[in-house]
N, C-alpha and C positions, 0 to 999 in steps of 0.2 A: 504494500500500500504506500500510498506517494501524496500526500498532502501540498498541491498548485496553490500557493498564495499570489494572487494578483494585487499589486498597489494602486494605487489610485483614493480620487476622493467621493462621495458620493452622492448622487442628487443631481436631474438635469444639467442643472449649469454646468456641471465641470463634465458630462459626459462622454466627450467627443475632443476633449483636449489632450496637450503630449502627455501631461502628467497622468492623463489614465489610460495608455499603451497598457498596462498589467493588467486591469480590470477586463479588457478587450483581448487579451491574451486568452485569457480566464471564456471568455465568451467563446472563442474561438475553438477554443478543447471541447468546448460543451457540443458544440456545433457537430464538431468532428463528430462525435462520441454517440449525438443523437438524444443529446439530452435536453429535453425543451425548457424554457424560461421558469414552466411551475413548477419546476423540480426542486428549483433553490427555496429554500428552507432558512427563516432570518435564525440565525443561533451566534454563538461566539463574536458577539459584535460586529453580524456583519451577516450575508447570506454564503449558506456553504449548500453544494450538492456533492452525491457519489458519482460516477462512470467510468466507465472500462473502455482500455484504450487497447483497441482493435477488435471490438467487439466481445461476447460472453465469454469465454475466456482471458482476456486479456487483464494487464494489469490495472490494478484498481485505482483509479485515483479519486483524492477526495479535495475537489475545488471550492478556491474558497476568495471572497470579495469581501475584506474588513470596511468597515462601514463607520470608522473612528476618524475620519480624516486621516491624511497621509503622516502626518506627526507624531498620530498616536496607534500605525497600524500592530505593532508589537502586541498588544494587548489581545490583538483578537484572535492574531496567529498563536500568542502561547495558549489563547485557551482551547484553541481546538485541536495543539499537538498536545495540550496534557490533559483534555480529553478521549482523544484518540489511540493515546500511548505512543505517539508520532517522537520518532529520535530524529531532532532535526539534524545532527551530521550527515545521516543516510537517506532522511527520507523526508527531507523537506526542500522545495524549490520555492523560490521567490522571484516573483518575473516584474521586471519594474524599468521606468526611464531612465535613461544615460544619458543624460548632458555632455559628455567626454567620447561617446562614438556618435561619427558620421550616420546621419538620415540615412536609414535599410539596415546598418549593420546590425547582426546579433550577434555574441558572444555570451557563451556559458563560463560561470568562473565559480571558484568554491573560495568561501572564508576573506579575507582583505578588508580593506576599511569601506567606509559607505560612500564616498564618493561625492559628496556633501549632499547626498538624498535624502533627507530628513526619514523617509518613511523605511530605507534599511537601515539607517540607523537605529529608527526604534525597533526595531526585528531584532537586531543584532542587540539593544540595550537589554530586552526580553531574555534571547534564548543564545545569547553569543553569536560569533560571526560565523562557524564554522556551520556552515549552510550553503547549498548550490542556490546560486541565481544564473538567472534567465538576462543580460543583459540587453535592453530593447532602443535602439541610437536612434534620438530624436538629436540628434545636434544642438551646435551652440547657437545662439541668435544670429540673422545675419549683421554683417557691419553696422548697415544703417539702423537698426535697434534703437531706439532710444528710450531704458528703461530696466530693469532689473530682470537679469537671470529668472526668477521667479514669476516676475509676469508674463515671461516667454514661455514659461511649462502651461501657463494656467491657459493658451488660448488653443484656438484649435486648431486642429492640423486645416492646411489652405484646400481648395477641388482639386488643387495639381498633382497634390502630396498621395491620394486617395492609394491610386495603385501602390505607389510604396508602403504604404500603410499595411495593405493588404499582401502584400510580398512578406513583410517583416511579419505577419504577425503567422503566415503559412512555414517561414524558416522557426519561430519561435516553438512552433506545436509541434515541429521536426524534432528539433533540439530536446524536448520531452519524450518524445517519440524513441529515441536514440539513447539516450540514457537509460529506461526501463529496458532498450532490447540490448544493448550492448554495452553498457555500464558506463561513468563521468567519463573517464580517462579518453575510450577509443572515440564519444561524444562531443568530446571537447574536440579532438583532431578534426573531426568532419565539420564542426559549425565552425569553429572558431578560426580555420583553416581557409574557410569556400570563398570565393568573393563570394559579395551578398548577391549583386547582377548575376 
């Protein structure tokens, strides 16, 4: 079993912005999986469902959208890995924005610092660093920006951005994909390795 925390903040406004690539992450496994919208269940501060990744046999995952804002997403991931008996060294993934990779990139990474992402930071204040993420590159603002890092996460990806969106978020549910079938290490070679194009 494999506990998908996606970051993000909650509630129309912010539903369609960079900062919630993880939430949309999160959507996207569901997708796969066949798992429809009423499945999700509000528990552990946030909404969480089950699904099996590659059908009835396949490994189990249990996805989950913390619903504390991004600052205080910790809270809702520890309660449902110590409800679940979830060891996040092994079996917990966090899929969340990167400021620091290039628009499309993904990269899978275990343990390091948070990267000034408020919301693995709290994951990591929770249950330590040593946990796989899903890293999802929305980029840095461009030049002409006039305005805070911060308000660049909060707005929403542009109509141009849309296919990359949807590339990034097909390489992400890869990258989970590949981990349960062939474990971090040879997973990490293949995402983190590809170009994104």
């Amino acid at each position: 079993m494999l506990l998908i925390a996606g970051l993000g903040n909650p509630g129309p406004r912010y539903q369609a912005t960079r900062h919630n690539i993880g939430f949309r992450l999160v959507d996207e496994l569901a997708r796969q999986c066949g798992v429809p919208a009423s499945a999700f269940r509000e528990r552990f501060h946030g909404e969480i469902a089950s699904a099996r990744l590659g059908g009835a046999g396949g490994e189990e995952l249990l996805l989950l959208r913390p619903h504390t804002f991004m600052n205080e997403s910790g809270r809702s991931v520890q309660a449902a890995c110590t409800f679940y008996k979830i060891n996040p060294s092994q079996q917990l993934i966090v899929a969340h924005d990167e400021l620091d990779l290039p628009f499309t990139d993904v990269r899978l990474k275990k343990g390091g610092g948070d990267g000034g992402n408020r919301g693995v930071r709290s994951v990591s204040g929770h249950l330590g660093p040593d946990y796989v993420r899903i890293r999802l590159g929305i980029g840095r603002p461009p030049p002409d920006f006039r305005g805070d890092p911060a308000d660049f996460v909060l707005q929403a990806f542009a109509s141009t951005e849309q296919a990359g969106v949807d590339q990034m978020l097909t390489r992400g549910a890869e990258a989970v994909s590949l981990v349960t079938s062939l474990g971090l290490e040879k997973a990490m070679n293949r995402i983190n390795q590809r170009p994104p194009r």
